[in-house]
MDTraj code that builds the backbone (N, CA, C; nanometers):
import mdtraj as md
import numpy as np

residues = "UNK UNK UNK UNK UNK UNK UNK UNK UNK UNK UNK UNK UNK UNK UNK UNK UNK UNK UNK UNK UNK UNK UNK UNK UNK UNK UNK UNK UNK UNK UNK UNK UNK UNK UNK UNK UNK UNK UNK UNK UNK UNK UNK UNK UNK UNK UNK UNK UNK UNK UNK UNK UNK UNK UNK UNK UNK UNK UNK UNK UNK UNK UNK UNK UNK UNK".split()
xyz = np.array([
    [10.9062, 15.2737, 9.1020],
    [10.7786, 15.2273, 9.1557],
    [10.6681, 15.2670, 9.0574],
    [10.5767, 15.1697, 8.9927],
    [10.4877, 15.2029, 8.9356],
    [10.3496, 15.2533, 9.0090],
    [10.2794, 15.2929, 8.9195],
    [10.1720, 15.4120, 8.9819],
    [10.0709, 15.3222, 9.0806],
    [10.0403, 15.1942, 9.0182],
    [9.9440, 15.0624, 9.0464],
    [9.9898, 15.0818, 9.2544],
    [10.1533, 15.0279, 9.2355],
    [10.2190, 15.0148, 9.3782],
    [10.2041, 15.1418, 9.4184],
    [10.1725, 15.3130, 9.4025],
    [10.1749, 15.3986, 9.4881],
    [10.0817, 15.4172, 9.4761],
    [9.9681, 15.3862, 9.4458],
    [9.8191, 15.4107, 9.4583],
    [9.7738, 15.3255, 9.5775],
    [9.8125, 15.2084, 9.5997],
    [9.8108, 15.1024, 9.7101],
    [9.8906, 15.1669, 9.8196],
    [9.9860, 15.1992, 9.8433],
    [10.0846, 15.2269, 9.9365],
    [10.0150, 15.3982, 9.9858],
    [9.9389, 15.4457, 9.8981],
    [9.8354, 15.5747, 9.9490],
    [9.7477, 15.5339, 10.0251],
    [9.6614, 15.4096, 9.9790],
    [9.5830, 15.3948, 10.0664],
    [9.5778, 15.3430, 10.1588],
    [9.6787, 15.2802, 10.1945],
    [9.7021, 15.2251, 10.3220],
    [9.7318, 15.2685, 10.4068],
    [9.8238, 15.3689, 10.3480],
    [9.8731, 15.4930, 10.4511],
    [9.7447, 15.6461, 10.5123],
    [9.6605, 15.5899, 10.3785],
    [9.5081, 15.6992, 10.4340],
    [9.4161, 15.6414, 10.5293],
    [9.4555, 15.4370, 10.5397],
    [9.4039, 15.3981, 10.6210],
    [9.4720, 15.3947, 10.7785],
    [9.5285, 15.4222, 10.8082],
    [9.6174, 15.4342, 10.9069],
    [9.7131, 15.3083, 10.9209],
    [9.7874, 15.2786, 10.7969],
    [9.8680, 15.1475, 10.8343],
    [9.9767, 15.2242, 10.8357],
    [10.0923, 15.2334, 10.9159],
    [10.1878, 15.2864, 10.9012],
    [10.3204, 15.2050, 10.8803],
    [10.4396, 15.2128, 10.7602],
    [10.5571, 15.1937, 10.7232],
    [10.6747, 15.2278, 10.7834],
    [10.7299, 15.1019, 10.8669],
    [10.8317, 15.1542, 10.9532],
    [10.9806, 15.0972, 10.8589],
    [11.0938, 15.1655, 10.8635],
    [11.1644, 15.1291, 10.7493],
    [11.3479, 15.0839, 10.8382],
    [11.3596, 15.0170, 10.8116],
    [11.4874, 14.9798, 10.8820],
    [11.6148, 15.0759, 10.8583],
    [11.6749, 15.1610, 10.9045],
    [11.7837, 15.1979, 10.9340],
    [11.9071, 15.0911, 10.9300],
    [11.9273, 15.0338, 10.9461],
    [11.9964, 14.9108, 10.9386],
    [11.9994, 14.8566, 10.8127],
    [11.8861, 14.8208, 10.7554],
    [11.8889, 14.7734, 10.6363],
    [11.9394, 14.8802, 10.5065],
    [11.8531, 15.0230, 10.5087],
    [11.9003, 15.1163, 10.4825],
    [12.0723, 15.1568, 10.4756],
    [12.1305, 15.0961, 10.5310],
    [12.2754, 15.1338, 10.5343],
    [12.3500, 15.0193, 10.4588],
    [12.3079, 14.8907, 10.5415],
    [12.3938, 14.7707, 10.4650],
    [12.3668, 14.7407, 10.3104],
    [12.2370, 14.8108, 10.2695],
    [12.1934, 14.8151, 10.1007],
    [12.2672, 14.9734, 10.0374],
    [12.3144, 15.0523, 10.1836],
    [12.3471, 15.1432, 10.0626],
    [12.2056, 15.2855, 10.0155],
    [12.1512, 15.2155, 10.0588],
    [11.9991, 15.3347, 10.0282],
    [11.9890, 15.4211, 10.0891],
    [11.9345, 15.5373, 10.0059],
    [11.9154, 15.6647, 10.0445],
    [11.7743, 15.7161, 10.0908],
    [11.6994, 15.7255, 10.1890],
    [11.5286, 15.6951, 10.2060],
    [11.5047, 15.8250, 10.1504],
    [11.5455, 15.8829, 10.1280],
    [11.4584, 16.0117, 9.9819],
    [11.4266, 16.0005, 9.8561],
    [11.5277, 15.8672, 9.8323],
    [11.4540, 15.7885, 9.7175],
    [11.3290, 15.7110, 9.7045],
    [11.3093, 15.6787, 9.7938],
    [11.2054, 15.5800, 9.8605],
    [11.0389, 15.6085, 9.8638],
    [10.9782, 15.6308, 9.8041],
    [10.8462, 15.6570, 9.7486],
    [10.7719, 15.6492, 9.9241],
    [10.7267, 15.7957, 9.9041],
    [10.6605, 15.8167, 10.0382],
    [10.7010, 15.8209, 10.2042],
    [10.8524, 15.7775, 10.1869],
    [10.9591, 15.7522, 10.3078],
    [10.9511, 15.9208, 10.3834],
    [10.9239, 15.9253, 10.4888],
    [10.9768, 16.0339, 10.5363],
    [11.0353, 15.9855, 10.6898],
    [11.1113, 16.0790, 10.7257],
    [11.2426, 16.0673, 10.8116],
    [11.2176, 16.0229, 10.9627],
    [11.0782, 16.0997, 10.9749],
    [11.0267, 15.9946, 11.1131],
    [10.9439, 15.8359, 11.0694],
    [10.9457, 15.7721, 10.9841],
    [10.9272, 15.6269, 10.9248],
    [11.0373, 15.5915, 10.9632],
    [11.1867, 15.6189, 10.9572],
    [11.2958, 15.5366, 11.0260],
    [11.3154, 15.4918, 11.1495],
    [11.3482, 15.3691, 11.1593],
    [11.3569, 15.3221, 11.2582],
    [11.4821, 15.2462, 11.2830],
    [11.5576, 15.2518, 11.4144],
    [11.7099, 15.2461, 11.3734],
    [11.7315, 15.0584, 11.3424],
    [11.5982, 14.9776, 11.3879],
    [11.6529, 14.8216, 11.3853],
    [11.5367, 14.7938, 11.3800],
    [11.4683, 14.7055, 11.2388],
    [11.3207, 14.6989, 11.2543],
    [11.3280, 14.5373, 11.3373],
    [11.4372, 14.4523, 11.2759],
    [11.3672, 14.3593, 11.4096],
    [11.3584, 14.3888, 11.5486],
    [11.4326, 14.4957, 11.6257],
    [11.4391, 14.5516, 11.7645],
    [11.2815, 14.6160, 11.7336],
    [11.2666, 14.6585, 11.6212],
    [11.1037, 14.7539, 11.6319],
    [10.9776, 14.6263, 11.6678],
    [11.0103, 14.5367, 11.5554],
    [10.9028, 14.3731, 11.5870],
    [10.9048, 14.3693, 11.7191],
    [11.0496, 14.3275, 11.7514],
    [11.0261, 14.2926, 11.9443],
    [10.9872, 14.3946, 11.9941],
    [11.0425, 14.4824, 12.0295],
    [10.9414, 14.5758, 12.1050],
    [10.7658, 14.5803, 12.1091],
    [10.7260, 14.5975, 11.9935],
    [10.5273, 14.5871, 11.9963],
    [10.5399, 14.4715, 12.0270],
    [10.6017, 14.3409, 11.9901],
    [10.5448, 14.2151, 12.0239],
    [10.5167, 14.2388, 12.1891],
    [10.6093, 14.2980, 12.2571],
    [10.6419, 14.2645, 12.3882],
    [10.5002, 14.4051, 12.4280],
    [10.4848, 14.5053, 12.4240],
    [10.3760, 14.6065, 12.4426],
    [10.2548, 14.6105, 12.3415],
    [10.1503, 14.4625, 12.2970],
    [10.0882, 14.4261, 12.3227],
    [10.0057, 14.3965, 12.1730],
    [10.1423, 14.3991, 12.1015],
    [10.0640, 14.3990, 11.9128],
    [10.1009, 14.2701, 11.8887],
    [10.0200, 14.1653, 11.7969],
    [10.0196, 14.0922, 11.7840],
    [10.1089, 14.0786, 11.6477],
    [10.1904, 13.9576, 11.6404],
    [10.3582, 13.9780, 11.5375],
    [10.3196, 13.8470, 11.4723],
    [10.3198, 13.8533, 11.3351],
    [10.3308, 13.7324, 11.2658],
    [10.4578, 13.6486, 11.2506],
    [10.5242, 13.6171, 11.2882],
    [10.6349, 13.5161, 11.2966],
    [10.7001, 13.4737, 11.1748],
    [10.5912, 13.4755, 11.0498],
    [10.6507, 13.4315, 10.9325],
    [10.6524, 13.5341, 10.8516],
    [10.6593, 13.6356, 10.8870],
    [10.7537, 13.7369, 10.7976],
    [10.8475, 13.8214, 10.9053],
])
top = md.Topology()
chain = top.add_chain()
for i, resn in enumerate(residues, 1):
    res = top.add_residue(resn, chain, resSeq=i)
    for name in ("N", "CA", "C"):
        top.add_atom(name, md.element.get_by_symbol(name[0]), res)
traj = md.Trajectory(xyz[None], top)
């Protein structure tokens, strides 16, 4: 990861956007989230599309095309 992408990924995270990271995906790629620039262990989440549905359904609004 270049510095440009963790200078961005700081501030977003100083803005309160928070990075939820698939567990699922995490396994079927093989990845280790300590590699993962800024990943820490409560960011996992065991199924991020189960994570989408869930807020969709308790009251966050979900973009569909990603």
């Amino acid at each position: 990861i270049d510095d440009q992408l963790k200078t961005a990924v700081d501030k977003l995270r100083s803005e309160g956007v928070r990075f939820d990271v698939c567990n699922n995906t995490l396994e079927a790629m093989k990845l280790d989230w300590h590699t993962l620039y800024g990943v820490k262990e409560t960011d996992i989440v065991p199924s991020g599309f189960l994570e989408v549905a869930w807020l969709a359904n308790h009251g966050w609004a979900v973009d569909p095309m990603n």
